[in-house]
N, C-alpha and C positions, 0 to 999 in steps of 0.2 A: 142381819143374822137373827134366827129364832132365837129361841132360850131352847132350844132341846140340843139344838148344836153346840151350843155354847157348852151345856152341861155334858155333852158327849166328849167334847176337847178339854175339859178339865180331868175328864175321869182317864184319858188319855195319858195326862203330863203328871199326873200323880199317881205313881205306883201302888197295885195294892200290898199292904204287908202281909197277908195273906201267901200271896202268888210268889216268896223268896223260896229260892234251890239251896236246899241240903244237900251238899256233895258229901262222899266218905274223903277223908284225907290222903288213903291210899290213891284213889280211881283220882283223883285231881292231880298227885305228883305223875302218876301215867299219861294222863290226859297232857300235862304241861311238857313230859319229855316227847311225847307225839309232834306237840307242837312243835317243839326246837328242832326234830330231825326233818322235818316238813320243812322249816325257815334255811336250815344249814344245804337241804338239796337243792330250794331255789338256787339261795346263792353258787351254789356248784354251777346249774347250768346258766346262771347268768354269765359268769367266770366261761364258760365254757363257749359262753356264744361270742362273746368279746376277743379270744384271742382264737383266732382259726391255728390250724394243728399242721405245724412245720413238719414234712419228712425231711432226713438229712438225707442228700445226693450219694452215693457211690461211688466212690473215684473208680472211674475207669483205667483199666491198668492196660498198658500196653504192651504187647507180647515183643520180644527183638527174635525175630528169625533171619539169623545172616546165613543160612542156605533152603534151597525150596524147589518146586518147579515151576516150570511152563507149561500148557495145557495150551498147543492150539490148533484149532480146529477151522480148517477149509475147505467150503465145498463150492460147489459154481453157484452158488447164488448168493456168501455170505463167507466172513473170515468174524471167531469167536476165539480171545485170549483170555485165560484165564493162570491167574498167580496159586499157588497152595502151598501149605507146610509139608514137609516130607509126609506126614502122616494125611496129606488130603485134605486138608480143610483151605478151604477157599478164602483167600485176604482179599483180592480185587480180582476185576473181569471188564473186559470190555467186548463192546462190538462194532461192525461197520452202520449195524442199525441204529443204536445208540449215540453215536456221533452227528447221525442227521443225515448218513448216504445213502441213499434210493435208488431199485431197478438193478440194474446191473454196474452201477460202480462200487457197490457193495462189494462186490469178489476183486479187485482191481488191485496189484501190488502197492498202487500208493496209498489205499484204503487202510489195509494189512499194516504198513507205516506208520501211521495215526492211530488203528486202532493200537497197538505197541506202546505209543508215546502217552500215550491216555490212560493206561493200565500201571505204564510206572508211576506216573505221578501218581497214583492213589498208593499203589503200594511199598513207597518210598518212605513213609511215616514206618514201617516197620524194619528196614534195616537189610535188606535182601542184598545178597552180595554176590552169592555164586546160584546157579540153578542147574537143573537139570530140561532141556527142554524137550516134550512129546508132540510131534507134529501127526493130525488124523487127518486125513482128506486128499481128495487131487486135485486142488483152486490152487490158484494163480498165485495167490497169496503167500506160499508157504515159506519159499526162495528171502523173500523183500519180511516178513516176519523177523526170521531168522535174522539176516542182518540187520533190522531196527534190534534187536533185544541188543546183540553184540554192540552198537555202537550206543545203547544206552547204560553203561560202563556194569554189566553185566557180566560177569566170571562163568562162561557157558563149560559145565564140568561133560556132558552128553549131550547128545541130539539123536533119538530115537524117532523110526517112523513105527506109528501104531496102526496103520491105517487098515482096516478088516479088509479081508480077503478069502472071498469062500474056496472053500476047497471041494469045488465041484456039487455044490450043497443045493440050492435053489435056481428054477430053469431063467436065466437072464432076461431080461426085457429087450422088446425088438428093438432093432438099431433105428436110432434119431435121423429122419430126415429132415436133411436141411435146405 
């Protein structure tokens, strides 16, 4: 090592008396509360990062509807049941599609069958006792419907057909040859 470096690293490791800070006493007790609110935020988000942030669940409340209706719906290519509160709101539904039946066994009374037994068990968690059922359509299904609801110990208070019927309104489509 020279001697100029040497002299340079002494002048380093002894402070000049000169070069001391005059603080006012006020601006240093500010300075110091700065500081603490600074330290006390880390810790906030330190806290913060360590414990992740639980929402509490919701208990799901379950409605008891012991009366409702039937909604079902057959056409030739497809039988659709649906459960509802008197008021329309839909609890369960099933279909022939939904079960896995394709083509034309979809419309098929023993489809209609299944699709019935499929629809109670979802809608069995709610309590249904008596119904009213609405039957739309002219599929195969409607008949064999009807009797799966009845013998799945269903209380059938009506059985209405809804099924639209123009009253001479739109010119019909030509006849289906087969």
């Amino acid at each position: 090592m020279t001697e100029e470096t040497k002299k340079t690293e002494e002048k380093k490791e002894k402070p000049d008396q000169k070069s001391e800070v005059f603080v006012d006493e006020k601006k240093a007790e500010k300075l110091e509360t700065k500081v603490a609110d600074v330290k006390k935020d880390d810790k906030k988000a330190e806290k913060s990062e360590e414990k992740p942030v639980v929402k509490k669940k919701k208990k799901k409340i379950r409605r008891q509807v012991l009366r409702g209706q039937a909604h079902v719906q057959c056409t030739y290519n497809n039988t659709l049941v649906a459960f509802s509160d008197l008021g329309g709101k839909i609890l369960a539904w099933s279909s022939a599609g939904s079960l896995g039946f394709k083509g034309a066994k979809k419309a098929t009374p023993y489809a209609a069958t299944q699709i019935v037994n499929a629809a109670t068990e979802k809608v069995s968690k709610y309590g249904l006792r008596e119904i009213e059922v609405y039957v739309k359509g002219v599929g195969s299904g409607r008949e064999a419907s009807i009797r799966a609801l009845a013998n799945n110990d269903f209380e059938i208070i009506l059985i209405k057909d809804i099924t639209p019927i123009p009253h001479n309104g739109c010119r019909p489509r030509k006849p289906r040859r087969v």
